[in-house]
N, C-alpha and C positions, 0 to 999 in steps of 0.2 A: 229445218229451222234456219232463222236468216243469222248470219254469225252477228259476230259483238258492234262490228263495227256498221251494219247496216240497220242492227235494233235501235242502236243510238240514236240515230238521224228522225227516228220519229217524234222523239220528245224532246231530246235534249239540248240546252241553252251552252255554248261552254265560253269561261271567262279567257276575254281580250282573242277574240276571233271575232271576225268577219264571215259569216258561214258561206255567204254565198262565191266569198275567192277563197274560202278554205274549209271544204265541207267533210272531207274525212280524217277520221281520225283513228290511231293507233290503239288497237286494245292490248291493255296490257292485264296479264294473270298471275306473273307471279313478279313476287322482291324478293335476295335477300342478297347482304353484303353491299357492294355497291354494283352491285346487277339488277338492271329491269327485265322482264323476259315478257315477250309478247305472243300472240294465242298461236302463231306458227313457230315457237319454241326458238327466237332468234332471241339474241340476246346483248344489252347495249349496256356501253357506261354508265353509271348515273353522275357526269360529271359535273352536277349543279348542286348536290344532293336533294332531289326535288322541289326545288326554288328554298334550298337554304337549310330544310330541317331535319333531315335522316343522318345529323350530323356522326352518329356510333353504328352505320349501318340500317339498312334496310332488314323488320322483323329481325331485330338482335335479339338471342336467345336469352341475356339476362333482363331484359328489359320485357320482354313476354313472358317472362315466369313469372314475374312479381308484378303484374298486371295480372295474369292467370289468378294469382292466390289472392289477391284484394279481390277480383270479380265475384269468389266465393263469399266474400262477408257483407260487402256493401259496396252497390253499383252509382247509385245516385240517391244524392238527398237535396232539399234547396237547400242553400248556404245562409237562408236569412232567418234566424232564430234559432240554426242548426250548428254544430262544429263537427268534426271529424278527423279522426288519426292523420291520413293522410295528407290533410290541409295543413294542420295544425305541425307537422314533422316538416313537411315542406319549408311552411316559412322558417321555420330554424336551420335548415341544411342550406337556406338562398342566403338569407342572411350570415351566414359564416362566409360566403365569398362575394357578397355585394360589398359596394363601396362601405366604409362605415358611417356614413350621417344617415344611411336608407334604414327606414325603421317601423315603417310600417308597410303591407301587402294587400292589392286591391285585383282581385279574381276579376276577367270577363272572357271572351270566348277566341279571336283571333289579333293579329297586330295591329290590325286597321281601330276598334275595337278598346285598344291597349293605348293608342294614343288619341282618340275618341276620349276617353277619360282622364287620360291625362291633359289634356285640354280643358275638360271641366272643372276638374279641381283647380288649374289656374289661375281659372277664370274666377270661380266662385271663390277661392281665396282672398282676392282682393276685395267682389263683391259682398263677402262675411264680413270685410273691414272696413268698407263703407268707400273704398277708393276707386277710382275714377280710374282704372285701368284696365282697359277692354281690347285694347291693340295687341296682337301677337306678332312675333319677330322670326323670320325664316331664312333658311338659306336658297340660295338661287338655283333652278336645277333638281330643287327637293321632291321627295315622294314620300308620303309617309300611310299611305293606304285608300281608301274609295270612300269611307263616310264621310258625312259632309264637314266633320270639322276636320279631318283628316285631310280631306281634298281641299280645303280653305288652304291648309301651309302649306300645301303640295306645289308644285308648278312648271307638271309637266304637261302642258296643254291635250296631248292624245287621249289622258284619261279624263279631265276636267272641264274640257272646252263647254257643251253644253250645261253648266250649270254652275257657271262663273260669277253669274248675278243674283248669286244666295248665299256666297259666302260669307265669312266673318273677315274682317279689317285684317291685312298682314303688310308689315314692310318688312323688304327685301335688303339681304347683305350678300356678297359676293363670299363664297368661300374663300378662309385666309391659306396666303403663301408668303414666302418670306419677304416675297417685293409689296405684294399691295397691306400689308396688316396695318403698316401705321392707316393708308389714307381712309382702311375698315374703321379703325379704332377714332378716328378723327369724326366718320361719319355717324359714328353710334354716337356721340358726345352729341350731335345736333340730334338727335332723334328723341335721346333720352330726358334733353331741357322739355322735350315737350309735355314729361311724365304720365302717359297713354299707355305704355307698354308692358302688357300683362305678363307675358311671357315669352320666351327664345325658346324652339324647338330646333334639335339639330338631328342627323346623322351621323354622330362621334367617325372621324377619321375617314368613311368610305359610303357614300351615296348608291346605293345599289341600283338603281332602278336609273341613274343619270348615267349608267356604263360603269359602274363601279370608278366613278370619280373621285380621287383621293386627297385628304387636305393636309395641311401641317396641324402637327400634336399642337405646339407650343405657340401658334398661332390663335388655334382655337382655344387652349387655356387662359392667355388673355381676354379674350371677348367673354368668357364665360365670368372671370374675375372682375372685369368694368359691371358687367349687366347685375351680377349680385349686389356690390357696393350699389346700386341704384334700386335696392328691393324689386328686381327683375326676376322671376322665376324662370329658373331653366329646365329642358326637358330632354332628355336623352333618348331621342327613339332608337336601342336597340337591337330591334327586332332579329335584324337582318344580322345585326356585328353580335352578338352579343353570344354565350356560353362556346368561346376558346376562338371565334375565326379569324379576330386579329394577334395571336401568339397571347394572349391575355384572356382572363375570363370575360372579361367586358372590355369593349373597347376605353370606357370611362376611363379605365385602369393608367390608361397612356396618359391620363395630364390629372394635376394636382388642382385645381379647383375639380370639382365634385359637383353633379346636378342631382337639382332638389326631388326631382322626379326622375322618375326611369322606367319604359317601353319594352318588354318581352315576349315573346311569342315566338313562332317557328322552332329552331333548337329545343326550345324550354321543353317541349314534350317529348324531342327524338325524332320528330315527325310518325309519333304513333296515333295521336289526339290532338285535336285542337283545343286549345287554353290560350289563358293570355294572361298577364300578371302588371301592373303598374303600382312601382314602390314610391314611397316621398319619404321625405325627412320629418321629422316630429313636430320641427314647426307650421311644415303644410300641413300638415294632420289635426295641430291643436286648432289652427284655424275655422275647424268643422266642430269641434270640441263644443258643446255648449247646449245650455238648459232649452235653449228654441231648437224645437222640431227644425225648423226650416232650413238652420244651420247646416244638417247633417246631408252628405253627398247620396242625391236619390237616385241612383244608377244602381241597374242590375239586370243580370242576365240567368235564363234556368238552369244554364247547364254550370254556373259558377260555383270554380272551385269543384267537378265534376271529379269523386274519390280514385278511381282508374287514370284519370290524367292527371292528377296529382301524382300519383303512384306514378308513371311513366316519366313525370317528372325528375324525381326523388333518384330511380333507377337509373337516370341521364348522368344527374349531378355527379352521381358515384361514380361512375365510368368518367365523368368530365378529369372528377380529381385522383382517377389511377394514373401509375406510374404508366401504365401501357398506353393508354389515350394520350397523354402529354409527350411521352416518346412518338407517338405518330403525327402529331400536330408538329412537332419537332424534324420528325422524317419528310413531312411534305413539304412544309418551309423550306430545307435543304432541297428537295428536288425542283420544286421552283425555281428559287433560285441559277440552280445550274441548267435548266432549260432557258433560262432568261438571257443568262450568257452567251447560247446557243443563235437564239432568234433576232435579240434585241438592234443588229447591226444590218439585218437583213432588209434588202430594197421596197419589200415590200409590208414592212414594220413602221407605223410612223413615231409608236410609242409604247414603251411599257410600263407597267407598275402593278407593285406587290405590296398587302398587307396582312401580314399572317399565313393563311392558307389560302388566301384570296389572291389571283392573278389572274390580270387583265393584259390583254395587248389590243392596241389601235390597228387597221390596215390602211396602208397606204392611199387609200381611194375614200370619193364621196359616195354614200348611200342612205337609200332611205331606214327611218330606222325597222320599219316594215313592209320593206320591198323587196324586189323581185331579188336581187343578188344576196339578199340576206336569203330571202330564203333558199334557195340554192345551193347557200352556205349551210344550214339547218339542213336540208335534204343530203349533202354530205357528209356530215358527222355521223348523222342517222345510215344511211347507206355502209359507214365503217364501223357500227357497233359501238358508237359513242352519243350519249345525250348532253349537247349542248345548246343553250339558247342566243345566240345571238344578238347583239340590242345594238343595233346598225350595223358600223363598222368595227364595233366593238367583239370582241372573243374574250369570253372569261372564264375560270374555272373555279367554283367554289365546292370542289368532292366531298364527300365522306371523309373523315380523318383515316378509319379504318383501310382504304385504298388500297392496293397492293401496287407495289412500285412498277410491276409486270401492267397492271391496269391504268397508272400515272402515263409509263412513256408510252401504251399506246394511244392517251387523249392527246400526247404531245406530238404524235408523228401525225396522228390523226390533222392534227392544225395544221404542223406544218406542210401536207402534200394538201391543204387547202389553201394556201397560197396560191398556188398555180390557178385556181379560178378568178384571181382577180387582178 
């Protein structure tokens, strides 16, 4: 029989490849901890924790047992005319460490998905109220996932380009720093006389998908405090920051104005399931509130609210708020940091920056963001027993909290004898 990775090639489609300059691909058979192992029993870091979600480890033993015991009672039911334990506990265990104005929870299936709806509600917010605000507000550089309203606020042309002339209206702000915020805040004051603008969609603190691009807290609390005073809805896509990876449970956490909506996915299930959750505040909520049918948000998905990824969820949260997880999120912080010391001065460094467990470093060179020297780059990490993705010149690490510091400094030496390739 033909192995895993030559069955592949007859059917299968896979996301953000090119097949024809990149037709093989790595089978992998087992996880656990932050080890992937592949079908010749080699074994790599998982230093991204699978694009962001295995953040308590790969198959964690307490989060498979309490998946194990719900599978015994109830696997799936639809969520529309239905409740359930696990839903039902869920939203109270999110809400004890969401912001406090978040007050109500809206199940659907991934992130892209998570801010798909939170877009609608914006939108039909204003529409419920009869106002003329159909303009969304984004940041430059943004990604916030593949559907099409998603890809509307997004604007990273590689994923969007063909399908540019079906989006929804967005104006563009420059993420704030401490030099440009006033002539930010100068320019929203003209944007907003024109009263179009339904909603600010942001990436709190770190742009994952723009190279883990990072902004000022206090920069972006102003913007979020102008846009409110102006019945602006704001949206917090999460996804990527959200349950512990900026030292906080949410990135929100970092600045004192609070958004009305909020984007989840990835973490939220452990990376055992796919789920997705988008919270608001009671005033978005009551805006759907009402005796007409038509008021109410017609969005739904079958697998929402899906009893098992709730459970996965639940099981996350607990681990989020032990003493052992928040010490480890605390230990990788500190090892970062002292590898940053380490690199940050080196020739072929052009930049660093860390938030929480997230660190990213620039190289000193031009590249594409999916070309030849990246990959290269990607072919040595892998080659050392480490999984890392590359997004140009970019190198980041966003682990497992669980890591072992024996498996931290080998993504670090790992990087750094990748210098010499470039």
């Amino acid at each position: 029989m033909k192995n895993l990775a030559e069955r592949d090639k007859k059917y299968l489609w896979h996301p953000l490849t090119q097949h024809k300059l990149h037709p093989e691909m790595l089978p992998i058979v087992k996880a656990k901890g932050s080890l992937l192992y592949d079908d010749k029993g080699v074994e790599y870091i998982d230093g991204i924790a699978s694009w962001y979600t295995s953040a308590y480890g790969h198959c964690n033993d307490f989060i498979l047992k309490k998946v194990y015991e719900q599978m015994q009672q109830l696997d799936q039911v639809v969520f529309s005319g239905f409740t359930h334990e696990p839903a039902v506990k869920l939203s109270e265990e999110l809400m004890s460490i969401l912001p406090g104005n978040q007050e109500k929870l809206f199940f659907s299936d991934n992130g892209s998905t998570a801010v798909e709806v939170g877009i609608k509600m914006a939108l039909q917010y204003h529409h419920n109220q009869g106002n003329n605000q159909q303009v969304l507000l984004a940041f430059e550089d943004s990604f916030h996932g593949d559907t099409f309203g998603a890809m509307s606020v997004s604007s990273l042309s590689v994923y969007n380009g063909p399908f540019e002339d079906f989006f929804i209206e967005v104006e563009r702000i420059p993420v704030p720093t401490k030099k440009n915020i006033e002539s930010i805040l100068i320019a929203l004051e003209k944007i907003l006389k024109q009263n179009t603008v339904a909603a600010f969609i942001y990436e709190p603190l770190v742009q994952g998908a723009a190279a883990m691009k990072m902004h000022d807290a206090d920069g972006l609390n102003r913007i979020l405090a102008l846009l409110q005073q102006h019945n602006v809805l704001t949206i917090a896509d999460e996804v990527m920051t959200g349950f512990g990876k900026t030292g906080s449970y949410f990135a929100s956490d970092h600045m004192a104005a609070k958004p009305d909506i909020m984007c989840f996915s990835k973490a939220l299930t452990a990376g055992l399931m796919p789920m997705a959750i988008t919270s608001c505040t009671r005033t978005v909520y009551d805006a759907f509130y009402s005796d007409e049918l038509t008021k109410g948000l017609f969005h739904g998905h079958t697998y929402t609210a899906n009893p098992l990824a709730c459970t996965a969820a639940l099981a996350g949260i607990e681990l989020l708020r032990s003493d052992e997880i928040q010490n480890d999120i605390k230990r990788v912080v500190a090892a970062h940091q002292k590898f940053d010391t380490e690199i940050k001065n080196h020739p072929k460094v052009a930049r660093t920056r860390q938030c929480g467990i997230i660190y990213a470093l620039d190289l000193n060179v031009k590249m594409e963001r999916y070309g030849n020297l990246r990959d290269r780059l990607f072919k040595h990490f892998m080659d050392n027993g480490v999984y890392l993705r590359p997004l140009g010149n970019t190198i980041y690490i966003s682990a497992p909290y669980i890591i072992s510091d024996g498996q931290l400094q080998k993504v670090y030496s790992t990087i750094k004898s990748a210098f010499d390739l470039v």
